[in-house]
N, C-alpha and C positions, 0 to 999 in steps of 0.2 A: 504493500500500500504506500509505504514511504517512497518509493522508486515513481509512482506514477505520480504523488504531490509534485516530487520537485520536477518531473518534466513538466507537468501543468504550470511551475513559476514559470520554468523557461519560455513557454507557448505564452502566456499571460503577458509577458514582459515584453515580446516581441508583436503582440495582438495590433492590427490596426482599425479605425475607426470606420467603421460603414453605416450608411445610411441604414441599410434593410438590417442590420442588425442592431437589437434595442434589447433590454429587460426584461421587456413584457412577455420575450422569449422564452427566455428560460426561471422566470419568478413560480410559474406555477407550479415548476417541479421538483423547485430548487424549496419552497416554503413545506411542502409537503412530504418532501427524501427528508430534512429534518425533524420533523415530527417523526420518521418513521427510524431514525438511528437507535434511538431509545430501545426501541422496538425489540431492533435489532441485536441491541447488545444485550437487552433481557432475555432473548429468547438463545443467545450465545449459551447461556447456561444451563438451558432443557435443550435445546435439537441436538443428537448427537452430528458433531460434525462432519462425519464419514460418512452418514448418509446425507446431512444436506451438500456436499462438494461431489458424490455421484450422481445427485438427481439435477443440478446444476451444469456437472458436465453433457449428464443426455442430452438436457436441453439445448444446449449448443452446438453438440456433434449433430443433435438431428436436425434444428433450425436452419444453420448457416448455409447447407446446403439447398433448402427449400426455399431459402433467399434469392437464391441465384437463380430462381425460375421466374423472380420477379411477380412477386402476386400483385393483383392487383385487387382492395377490397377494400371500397367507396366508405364503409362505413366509419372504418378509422382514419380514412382520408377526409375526410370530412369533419372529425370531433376536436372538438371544444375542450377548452381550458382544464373542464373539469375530469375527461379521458386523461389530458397530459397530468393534475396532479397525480390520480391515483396511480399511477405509471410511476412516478416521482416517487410517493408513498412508494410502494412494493420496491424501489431502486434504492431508498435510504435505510428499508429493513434487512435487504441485501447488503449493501456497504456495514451494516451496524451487524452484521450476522459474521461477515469475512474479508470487507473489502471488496467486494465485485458488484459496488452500486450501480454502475455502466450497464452491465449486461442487456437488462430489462428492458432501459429506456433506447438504446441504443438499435437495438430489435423494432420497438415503438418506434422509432424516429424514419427507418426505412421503410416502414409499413404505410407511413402516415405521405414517401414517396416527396422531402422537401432538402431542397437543395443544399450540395455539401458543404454550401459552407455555414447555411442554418443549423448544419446535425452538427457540425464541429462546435460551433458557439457556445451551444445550448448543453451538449456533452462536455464540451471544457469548463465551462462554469459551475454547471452541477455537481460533475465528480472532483472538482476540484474543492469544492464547498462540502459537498460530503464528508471526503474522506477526510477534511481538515478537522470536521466536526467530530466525526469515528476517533479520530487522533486523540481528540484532548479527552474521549470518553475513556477510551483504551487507555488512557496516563491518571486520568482521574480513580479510577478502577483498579488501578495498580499492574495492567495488564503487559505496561513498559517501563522499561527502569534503566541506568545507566550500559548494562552490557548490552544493550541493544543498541547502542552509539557508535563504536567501530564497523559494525556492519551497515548503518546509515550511510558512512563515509563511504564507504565501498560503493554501494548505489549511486550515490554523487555522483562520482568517478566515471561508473559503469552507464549512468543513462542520459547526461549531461550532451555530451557529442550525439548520439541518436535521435534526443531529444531536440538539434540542433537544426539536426539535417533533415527533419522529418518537419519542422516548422518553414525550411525554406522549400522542401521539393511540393506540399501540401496545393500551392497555388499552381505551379506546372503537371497538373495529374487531371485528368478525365473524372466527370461523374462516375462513369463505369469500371473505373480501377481504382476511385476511391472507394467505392461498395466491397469489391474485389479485395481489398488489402483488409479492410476493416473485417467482411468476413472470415480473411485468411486467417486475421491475428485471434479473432474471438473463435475460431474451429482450433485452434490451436490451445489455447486457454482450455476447453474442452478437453480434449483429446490429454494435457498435461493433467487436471483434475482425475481424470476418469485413472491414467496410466499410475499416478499416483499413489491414489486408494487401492487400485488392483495389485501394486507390489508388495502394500504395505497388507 
């Protein structure tokens, strides 16, 4: 989780100013993923986590691929503020569960078929506010404490340049290779969840 904050400074710091994109984008999912970290971190203590990181990965191995058939379903192309919070909700009880606030709305966001750089916006704001939130719950909690700080530095280190290069090639890439990558990387996420629990 710490690895994807600090790419989100990096993107943040580099962000530029566009008309079509505003607040009013991502507020309603962003008000309502906090309400649901709480949730999230309460329920960290009853779901055992083996099973919620296999039924999380199905969802992704089977998803991404059914993505790429491009559905097309008017319904949620069409909804309202109050479709996107509870999206939000169920994305902040995710991040407060494990960190994988993204997942949910991310899926939402290509459903709903709005332009890559509305999904970035509204994805970089939200998971970036999430997991900030997740953070200070997890430290309030006691669930981080100083030996987890050498391995922060590491991530620095580790996602600082990818996180660099992937802020400037974002505007040279196609709607249809950003779908492309974004599915790549969340089948992949998948497939690491799923490979995980199956060794252990």
């Amino acid at each position: 989780m710490f690895a994807s904050i600090w790419s989100h400074v990096i993107s943040l710091s580099n962000e530029q100013k566009h008309v079509h994109l505003y607040k009013a984008l991502y507020l309603p999912y962003l008000i309502a993923g906090l309400i649901g970290v709480p949730l999230g971190t309460w329920l960290l203590n009853i779901i055992e986590a083996h099973t919620f990181r296999i039924l999380l990965g199905m969802f992704l191995v089977i998803w991404c691929p059914l993505m790429l058939l491009n559905p097309q379903i008017r319904l949620i192309q069409h909804s309202g503020k109050t479709a996107d919070a509870s999206i939000g909700l169920v994305g902040g009880i995710l991040g407060g569960l494990g960190g994988f606030c993204g997942s949910v709305p991310s899926a939402w966001l290509m459903l709903k078929q709005l332009p890559k750089d509305q999904q970035r916006y509204i994805l970089r704001h939200f998971n970036f506010a999430i997991q900030m939130f997740t953070l200070a719950a997890y430290l309030y909690q006691g669930n981080l404490n100083q030996s987890h700080l050498p391995y922060m530095a590491v991530l620095i280190l580790a996602v600082s340049i990818p996180a660099i290069l992937g802020t400037r090639l974002f505007h040279h890439i196609s709607e249809l290779h950003f779908k492309q990558i974004v599915l790549g990387l969340l089948f992949s996420s998948g497939c690491f969840l799923l490979l995980k629990e199956l060794i252990h």
